[in-house]
PyMOL Python script that loads the backbone (N, CA, C, O; Angstrom):
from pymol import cmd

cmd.read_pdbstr("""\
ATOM      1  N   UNK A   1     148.705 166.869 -29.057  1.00  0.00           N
ATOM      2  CA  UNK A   1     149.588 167.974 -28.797  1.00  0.00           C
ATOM      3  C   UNK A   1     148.742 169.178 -28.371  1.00  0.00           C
ATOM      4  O   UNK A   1     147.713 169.411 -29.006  1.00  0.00           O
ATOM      5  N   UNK A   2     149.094 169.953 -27.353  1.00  0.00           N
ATOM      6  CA  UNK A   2     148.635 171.080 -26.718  1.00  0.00           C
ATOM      7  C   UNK A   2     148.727 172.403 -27.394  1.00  0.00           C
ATOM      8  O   UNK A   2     149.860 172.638 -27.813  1.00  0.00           O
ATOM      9  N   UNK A   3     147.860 173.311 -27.609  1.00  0.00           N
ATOM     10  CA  UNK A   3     147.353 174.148 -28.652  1.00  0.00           C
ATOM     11  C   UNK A   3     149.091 175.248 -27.842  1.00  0.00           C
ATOM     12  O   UNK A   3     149.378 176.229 -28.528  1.00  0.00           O
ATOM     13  N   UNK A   4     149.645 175.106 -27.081  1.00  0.00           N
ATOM     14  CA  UNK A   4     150.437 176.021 -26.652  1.00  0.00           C
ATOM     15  C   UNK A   4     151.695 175.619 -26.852  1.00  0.00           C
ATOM     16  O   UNK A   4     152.606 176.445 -26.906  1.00  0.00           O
ATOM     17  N   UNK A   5     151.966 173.935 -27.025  1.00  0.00           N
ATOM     18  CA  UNK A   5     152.737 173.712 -27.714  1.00  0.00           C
ATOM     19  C   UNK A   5     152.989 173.761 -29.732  1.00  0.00           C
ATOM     20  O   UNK A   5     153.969 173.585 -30.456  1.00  0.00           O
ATOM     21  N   UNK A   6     151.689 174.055 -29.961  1.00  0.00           N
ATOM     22  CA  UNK A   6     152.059 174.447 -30.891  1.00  0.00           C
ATOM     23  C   UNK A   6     152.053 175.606 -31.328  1.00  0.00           C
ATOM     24  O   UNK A   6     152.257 175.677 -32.540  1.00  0.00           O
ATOM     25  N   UNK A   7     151.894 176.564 -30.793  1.00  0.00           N
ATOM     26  CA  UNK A   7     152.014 177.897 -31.045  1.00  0.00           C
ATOM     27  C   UNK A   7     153.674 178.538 -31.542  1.00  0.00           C
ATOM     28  O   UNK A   7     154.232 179.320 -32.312  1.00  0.00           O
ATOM     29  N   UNK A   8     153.931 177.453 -30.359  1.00  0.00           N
ATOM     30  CA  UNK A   8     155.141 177.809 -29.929  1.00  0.00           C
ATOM     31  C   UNK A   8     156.262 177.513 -31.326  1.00  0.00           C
ATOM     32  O   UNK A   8     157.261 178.224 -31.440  1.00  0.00           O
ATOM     33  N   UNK A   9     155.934 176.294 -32.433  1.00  0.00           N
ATOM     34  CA  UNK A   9     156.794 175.855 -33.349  1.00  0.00           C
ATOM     35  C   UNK A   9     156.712 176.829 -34.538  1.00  0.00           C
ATOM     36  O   UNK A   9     155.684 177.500 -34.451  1.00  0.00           O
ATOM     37  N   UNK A  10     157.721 177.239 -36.010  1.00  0.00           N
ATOM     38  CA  UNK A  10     157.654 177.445 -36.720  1.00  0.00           C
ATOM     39  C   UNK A  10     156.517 176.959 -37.523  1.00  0.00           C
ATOM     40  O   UNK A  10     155.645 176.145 -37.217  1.00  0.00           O
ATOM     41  N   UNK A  11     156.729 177.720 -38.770  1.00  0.00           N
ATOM     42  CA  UNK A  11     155.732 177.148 -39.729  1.00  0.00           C
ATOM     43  C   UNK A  11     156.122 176.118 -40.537  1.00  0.00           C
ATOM     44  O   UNK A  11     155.211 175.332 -40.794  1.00  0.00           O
ATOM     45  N   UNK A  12     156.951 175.926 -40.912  1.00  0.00           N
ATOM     46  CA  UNK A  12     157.853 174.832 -41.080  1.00  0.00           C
ATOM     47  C   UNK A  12     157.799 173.486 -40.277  1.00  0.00           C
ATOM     48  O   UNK A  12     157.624 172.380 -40.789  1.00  0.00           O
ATOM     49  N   UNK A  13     157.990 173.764 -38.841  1.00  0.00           N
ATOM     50  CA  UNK A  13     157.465 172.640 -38.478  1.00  0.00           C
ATOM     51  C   UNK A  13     156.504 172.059 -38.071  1.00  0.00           C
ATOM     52  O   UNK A  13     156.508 170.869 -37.755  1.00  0.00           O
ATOM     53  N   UNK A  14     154.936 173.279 -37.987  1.00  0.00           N
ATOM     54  CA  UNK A  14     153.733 172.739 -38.384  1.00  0.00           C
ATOM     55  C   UNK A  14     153.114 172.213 -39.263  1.00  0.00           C
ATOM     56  O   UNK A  14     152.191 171.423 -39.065  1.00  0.00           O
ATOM     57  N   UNK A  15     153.612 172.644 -40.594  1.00  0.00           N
ATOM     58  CA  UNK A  15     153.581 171.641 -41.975  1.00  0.00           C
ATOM     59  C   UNK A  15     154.411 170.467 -42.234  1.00  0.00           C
ATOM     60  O   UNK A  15     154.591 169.801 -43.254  1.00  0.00           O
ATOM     61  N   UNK A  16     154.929 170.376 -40.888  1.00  0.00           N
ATOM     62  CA  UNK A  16     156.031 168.532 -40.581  1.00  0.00           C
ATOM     63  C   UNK A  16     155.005 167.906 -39.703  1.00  0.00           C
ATOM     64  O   UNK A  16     154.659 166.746 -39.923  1.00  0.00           O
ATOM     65  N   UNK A  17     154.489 168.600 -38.713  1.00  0.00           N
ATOM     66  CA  UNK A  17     152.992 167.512 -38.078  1.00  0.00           C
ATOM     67  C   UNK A  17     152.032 167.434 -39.060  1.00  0.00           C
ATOM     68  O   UNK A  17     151.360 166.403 -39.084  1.00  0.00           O
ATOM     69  N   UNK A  18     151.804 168.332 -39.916  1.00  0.00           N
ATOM     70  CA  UNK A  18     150.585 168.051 -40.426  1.00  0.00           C
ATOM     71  C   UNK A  18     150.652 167.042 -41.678  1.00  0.00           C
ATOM     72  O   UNK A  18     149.676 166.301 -41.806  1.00  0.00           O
ATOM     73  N   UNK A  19     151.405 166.962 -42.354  1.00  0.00           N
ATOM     74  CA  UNK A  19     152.391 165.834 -43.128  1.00  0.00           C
ATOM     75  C   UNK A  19     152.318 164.797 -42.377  1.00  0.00           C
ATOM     76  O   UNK A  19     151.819 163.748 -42.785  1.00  0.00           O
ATOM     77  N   UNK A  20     152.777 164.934 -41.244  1.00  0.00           N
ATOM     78  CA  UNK A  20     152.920 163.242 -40.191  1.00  0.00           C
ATOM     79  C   UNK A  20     151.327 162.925 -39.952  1.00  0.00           C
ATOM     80  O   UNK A  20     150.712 161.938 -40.356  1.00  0.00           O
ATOM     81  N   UNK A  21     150.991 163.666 -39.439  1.00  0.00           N
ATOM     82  CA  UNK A  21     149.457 163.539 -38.774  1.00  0.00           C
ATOM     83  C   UNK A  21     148.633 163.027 -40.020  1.00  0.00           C
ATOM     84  O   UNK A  21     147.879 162.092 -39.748  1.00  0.00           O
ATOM     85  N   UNK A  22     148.627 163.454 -41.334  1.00  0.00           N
ATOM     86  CA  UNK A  22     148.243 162.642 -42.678  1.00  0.00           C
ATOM     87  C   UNK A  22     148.717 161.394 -42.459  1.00  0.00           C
ATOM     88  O   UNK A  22     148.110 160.702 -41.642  1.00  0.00           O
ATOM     89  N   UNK A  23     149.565 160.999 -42.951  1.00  0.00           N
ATOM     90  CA  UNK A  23     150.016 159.905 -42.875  1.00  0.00           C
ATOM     91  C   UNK A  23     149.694 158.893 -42.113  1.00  0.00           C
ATOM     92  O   UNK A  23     149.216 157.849 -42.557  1.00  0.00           O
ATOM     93  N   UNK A  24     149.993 159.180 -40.567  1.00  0.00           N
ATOM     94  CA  UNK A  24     149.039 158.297 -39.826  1.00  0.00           C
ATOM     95  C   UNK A  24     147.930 158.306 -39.723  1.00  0.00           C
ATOM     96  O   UNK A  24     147.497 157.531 -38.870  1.00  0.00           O
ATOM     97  N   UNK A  25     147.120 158.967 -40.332  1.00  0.00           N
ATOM     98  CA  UNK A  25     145.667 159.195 -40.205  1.00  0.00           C
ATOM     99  C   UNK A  25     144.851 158.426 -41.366  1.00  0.00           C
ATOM    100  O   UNK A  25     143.708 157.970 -41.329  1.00  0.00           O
ATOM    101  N   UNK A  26     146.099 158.428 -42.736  1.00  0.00           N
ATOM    102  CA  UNK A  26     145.695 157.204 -43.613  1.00  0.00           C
ATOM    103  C   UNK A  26     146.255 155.932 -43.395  1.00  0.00           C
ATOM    104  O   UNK A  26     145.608 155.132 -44.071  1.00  0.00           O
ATOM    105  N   UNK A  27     147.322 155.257 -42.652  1.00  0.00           N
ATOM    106  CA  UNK A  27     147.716 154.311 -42.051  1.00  0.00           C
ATOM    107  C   UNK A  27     146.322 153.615 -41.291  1.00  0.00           C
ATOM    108  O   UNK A  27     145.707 152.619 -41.670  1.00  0.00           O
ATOM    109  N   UNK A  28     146.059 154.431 -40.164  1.00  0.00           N
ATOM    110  CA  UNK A  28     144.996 153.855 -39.073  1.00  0.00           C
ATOM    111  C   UNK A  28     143.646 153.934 -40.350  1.00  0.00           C
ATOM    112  O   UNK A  28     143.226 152.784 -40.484  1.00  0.00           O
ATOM    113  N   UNK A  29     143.223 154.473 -40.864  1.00  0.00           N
ATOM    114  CA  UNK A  29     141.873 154.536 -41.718  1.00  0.00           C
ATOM    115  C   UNK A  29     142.352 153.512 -42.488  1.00  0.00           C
ATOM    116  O   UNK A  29     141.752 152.509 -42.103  1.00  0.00           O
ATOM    117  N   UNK A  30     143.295 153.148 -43.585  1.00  0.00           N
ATOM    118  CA  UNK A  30     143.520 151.997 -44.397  1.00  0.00           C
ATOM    119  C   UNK A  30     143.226 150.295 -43.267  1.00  0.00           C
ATOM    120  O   UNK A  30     142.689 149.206 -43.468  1.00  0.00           O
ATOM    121  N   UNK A  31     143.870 150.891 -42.232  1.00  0.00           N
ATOM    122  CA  UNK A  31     143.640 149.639 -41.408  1.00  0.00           C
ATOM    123  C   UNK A  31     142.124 148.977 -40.624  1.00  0.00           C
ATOM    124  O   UNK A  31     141.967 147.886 -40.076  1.00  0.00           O
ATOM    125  N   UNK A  32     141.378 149.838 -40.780  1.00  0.00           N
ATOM    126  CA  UNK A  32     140.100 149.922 -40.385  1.00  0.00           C
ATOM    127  C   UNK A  32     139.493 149.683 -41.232  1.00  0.00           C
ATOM    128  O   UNK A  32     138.997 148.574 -41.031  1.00  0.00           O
ATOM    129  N   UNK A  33     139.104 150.195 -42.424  1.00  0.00           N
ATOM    130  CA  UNK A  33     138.958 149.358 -43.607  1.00  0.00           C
ATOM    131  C   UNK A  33     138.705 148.253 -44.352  1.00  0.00           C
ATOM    132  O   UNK A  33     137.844 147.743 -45.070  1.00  0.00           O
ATOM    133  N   UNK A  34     140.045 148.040 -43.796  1.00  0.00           N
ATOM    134  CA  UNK A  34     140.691 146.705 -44.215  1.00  0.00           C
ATOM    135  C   UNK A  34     140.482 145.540 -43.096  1.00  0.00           C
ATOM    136  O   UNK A  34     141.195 144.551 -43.266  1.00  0.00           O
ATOM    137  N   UNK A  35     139.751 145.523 -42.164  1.00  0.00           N
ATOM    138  CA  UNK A  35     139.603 144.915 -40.983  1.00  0.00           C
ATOM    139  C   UNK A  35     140.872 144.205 -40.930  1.00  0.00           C
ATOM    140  O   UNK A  35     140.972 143.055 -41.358  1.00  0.00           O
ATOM    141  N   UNK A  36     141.905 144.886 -40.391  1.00  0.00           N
ATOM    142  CA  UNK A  36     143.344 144.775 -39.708  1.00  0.00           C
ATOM    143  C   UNK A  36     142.917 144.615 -38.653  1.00  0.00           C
ATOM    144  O   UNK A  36     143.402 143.533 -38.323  1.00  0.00           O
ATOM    145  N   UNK A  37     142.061 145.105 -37.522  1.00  0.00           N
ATOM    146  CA  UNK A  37     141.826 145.366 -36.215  1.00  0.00           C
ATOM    147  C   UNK A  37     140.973 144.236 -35.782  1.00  0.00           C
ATOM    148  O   UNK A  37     139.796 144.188 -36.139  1.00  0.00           O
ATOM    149  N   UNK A  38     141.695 142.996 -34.762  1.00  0.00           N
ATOM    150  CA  UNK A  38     140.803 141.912 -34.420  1.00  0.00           C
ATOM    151  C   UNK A  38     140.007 141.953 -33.333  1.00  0.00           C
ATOM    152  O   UNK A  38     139.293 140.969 -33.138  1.00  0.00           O
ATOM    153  N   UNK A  39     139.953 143.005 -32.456  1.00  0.00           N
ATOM    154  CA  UNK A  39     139.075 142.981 -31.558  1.00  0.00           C
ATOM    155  C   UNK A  39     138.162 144.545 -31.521  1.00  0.00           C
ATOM    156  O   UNK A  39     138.703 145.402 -32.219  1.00  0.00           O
ATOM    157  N   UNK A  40     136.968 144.969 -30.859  1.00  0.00           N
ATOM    158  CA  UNK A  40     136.231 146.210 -30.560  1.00  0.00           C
ATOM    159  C   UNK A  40     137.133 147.089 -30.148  1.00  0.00           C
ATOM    160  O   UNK A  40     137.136 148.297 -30.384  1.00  0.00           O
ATOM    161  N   UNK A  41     138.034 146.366 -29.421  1.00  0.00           N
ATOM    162  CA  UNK A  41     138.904 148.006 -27.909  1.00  0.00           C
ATOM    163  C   UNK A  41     140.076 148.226 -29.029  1.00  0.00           C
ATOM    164  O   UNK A  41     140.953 148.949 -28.557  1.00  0.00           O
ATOM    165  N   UNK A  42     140.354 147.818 -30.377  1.00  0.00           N
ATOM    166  CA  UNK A  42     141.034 147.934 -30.735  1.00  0.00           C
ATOM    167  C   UNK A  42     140.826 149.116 -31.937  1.00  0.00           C
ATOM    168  O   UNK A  42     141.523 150.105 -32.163  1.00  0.00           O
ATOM    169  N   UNK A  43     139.327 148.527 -32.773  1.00  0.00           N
ATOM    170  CA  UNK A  43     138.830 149.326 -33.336  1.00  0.00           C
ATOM    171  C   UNK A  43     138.109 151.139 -32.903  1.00  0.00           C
ATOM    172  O   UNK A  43     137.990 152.159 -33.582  1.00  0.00           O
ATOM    173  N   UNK A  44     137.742 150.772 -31.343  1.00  0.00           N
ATOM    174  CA  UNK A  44     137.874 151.567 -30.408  1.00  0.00           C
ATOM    175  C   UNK A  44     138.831 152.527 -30.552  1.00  0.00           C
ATOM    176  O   UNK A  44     138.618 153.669 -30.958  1.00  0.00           O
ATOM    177  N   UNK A  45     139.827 152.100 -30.241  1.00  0.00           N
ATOM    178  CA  UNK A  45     141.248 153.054 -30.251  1.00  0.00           C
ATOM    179  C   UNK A  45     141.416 153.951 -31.318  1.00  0.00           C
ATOM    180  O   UNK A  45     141.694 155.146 -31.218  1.00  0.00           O
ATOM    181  N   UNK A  46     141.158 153.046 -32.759  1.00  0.00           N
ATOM    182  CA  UNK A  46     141.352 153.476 -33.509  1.00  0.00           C
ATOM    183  C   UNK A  46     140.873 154.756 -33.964  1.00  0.00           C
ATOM    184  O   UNK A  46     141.473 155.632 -34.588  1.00  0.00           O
ATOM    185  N   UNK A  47     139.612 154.710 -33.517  1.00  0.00           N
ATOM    186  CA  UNK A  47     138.585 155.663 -33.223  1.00  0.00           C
ATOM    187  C   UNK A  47     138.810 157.036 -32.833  1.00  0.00           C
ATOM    188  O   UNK A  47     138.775 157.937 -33.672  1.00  0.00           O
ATOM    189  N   UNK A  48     139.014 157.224 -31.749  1.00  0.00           N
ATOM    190  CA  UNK A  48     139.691 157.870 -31.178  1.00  0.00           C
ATOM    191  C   UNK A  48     140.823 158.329 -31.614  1.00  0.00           C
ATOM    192  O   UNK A  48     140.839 159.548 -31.449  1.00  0.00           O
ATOM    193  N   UNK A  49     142.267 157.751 -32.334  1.00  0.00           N
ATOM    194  CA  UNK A  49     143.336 157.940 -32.916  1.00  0.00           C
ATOM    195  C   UNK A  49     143.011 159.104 -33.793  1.00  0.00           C
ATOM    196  O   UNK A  49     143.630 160.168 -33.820  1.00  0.00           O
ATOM    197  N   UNK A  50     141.933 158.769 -34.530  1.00  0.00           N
ATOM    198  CA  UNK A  50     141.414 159.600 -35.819  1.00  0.00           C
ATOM    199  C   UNK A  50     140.713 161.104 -35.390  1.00  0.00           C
ATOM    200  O   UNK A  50     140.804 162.146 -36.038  1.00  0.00           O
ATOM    201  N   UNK A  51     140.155 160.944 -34.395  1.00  0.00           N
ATOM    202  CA  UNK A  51     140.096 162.141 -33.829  1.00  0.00           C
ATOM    203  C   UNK A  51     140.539 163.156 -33.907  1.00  0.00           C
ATOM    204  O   UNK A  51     140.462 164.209 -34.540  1.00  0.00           O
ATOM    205  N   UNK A  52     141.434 162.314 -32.542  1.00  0.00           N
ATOM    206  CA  UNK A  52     142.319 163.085 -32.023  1.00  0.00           C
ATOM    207  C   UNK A  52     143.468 163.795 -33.291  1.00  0.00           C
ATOM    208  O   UNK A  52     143.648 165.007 -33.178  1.00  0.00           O
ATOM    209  N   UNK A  53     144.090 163.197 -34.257  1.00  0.00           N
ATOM    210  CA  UNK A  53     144.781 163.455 -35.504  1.00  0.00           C
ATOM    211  C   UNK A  53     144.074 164.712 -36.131  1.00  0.00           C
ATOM    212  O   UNK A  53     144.573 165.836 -36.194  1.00  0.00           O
ATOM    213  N   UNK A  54     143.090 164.419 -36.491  1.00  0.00           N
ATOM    214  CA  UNK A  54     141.875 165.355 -36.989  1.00  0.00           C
ATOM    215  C   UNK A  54     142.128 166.538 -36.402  1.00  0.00           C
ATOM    216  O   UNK A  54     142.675 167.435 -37.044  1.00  0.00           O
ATOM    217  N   UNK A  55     141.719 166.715 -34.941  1.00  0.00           N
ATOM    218  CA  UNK A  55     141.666 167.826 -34.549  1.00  0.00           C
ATOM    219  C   UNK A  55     143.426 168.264 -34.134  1.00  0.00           C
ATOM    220  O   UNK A  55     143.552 169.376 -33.622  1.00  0.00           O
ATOM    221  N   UNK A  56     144.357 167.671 -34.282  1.00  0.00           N
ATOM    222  CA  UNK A  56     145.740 168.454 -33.759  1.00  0.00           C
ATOM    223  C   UNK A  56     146.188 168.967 -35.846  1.00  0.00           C
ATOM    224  O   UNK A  56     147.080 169.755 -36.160  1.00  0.00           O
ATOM    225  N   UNK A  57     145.287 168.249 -36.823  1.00  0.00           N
ATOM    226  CA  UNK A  57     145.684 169.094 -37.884  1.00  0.00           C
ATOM    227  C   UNK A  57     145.010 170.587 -37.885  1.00  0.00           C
ATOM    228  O   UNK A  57     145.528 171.601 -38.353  1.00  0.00           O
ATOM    229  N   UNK A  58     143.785 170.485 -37.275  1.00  0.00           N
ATOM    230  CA  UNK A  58     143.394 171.358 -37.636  1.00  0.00           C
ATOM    231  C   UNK A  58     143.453 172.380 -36.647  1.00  0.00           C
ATOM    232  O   UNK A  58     142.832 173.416 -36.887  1.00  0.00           O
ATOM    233  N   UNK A  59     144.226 172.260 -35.336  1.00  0.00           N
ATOM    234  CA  UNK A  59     144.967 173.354 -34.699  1.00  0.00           C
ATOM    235  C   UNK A  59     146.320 173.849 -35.207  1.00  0.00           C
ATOM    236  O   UNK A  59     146.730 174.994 -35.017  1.00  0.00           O
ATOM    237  N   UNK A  60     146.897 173.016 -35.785  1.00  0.00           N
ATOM    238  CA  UNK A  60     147.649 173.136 -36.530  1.00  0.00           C
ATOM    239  C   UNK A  60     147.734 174.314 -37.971  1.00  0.00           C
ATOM    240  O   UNK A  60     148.532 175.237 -38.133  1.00  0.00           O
ATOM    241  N   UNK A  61     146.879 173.972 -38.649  1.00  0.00           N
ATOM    242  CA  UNK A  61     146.608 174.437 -39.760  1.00  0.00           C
ATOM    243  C   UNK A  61     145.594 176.098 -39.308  1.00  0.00           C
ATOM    244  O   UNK A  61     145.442 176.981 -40.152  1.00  0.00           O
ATOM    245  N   UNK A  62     145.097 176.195 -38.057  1.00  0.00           N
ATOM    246  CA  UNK A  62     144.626 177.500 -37.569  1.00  0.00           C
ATOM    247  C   UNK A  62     145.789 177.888 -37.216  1.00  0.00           C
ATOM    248  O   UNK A  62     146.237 178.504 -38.183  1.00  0.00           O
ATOM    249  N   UNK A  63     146.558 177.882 -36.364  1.00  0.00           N
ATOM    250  CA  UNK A  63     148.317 178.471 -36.126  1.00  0.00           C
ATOM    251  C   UNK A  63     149.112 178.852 -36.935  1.00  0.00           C
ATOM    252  O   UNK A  63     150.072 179.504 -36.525  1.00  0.00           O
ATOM    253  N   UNK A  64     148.961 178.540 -38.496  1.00  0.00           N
ATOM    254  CA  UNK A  64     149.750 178.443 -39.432  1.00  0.00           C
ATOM    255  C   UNK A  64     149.118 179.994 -39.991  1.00  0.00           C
ATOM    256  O   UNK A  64     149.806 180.994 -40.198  1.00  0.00           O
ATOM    257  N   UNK A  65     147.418 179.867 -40.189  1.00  0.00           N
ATOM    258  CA  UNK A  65     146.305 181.069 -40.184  1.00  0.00           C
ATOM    259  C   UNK A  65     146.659 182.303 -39.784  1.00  0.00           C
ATOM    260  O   UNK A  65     146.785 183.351 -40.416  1.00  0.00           O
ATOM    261  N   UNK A  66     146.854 181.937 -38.232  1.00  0.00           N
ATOM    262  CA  UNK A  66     146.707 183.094 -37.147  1.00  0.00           C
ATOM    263  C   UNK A  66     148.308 183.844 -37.546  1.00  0.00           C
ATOM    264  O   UNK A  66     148.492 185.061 -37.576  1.00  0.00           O
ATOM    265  N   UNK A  67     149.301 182.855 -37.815  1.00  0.00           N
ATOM    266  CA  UNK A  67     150.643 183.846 -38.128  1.00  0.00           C
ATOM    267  C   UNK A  67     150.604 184.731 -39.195  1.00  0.00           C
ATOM    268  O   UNK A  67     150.839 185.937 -39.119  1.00  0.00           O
ATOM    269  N   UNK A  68     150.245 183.990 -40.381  1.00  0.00           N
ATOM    270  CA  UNK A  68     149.914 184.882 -41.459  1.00  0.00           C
ATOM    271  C   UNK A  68     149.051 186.021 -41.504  1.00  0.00           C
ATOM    272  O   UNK A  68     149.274 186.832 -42.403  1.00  0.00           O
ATOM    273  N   UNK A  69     148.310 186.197 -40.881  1.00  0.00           N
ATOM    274  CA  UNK A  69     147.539 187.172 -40.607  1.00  0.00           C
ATOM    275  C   UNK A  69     148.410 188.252 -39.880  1.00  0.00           C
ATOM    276  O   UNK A  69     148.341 189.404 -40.310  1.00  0.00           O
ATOM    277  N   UNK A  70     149.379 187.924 -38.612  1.00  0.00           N
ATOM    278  CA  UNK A  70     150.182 188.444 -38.262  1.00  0.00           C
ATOM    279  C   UNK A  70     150.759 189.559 -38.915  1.00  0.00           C
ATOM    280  O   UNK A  70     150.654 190.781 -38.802  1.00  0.00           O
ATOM    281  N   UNK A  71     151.612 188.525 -39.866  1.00  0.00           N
ATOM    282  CA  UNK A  71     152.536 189.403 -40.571  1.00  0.00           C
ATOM    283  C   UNK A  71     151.846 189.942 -41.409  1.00  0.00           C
ATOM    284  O   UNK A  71     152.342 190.760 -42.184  1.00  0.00           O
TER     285      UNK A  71
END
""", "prot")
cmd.dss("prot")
cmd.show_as("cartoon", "prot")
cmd.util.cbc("prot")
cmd.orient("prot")
């Protein structure tokens, strides 16, 4: 998700991605783990998945920052 799309949401519903974005972020890590993943491009992905999760919480969780400071 694009740092401008989230600007744009309540705080409310940045603490609903960041809730989701957990979740799948222990989903894909439990599965990696657990060698769920039968091939490299898969574990690959996964890779990447985690990232990417990683960093949209933690634009997330700076947006949430930057309002409060706001007010």
């Amino acid at each position: 998700m694009k740092i401008e799309e989230i600007r744009e949401k309540t705080e409310q519903e940045l603490n609903e991605i960041i809730a989701d974005s957990k979740k799948q972020l222990f989903d894909i890590r439990f599965k990696k783990y657990t060698n769920k993943y039968e091939n490299s491009a898969d574990l690959g992905r996964a890779n990447s998945q985690i990232k990417e999760l990683r960093k949209s919480i933690a634009r997330a969780k700076t947006v949430i920052n930057q309002k409060k400071e706001v007010k």
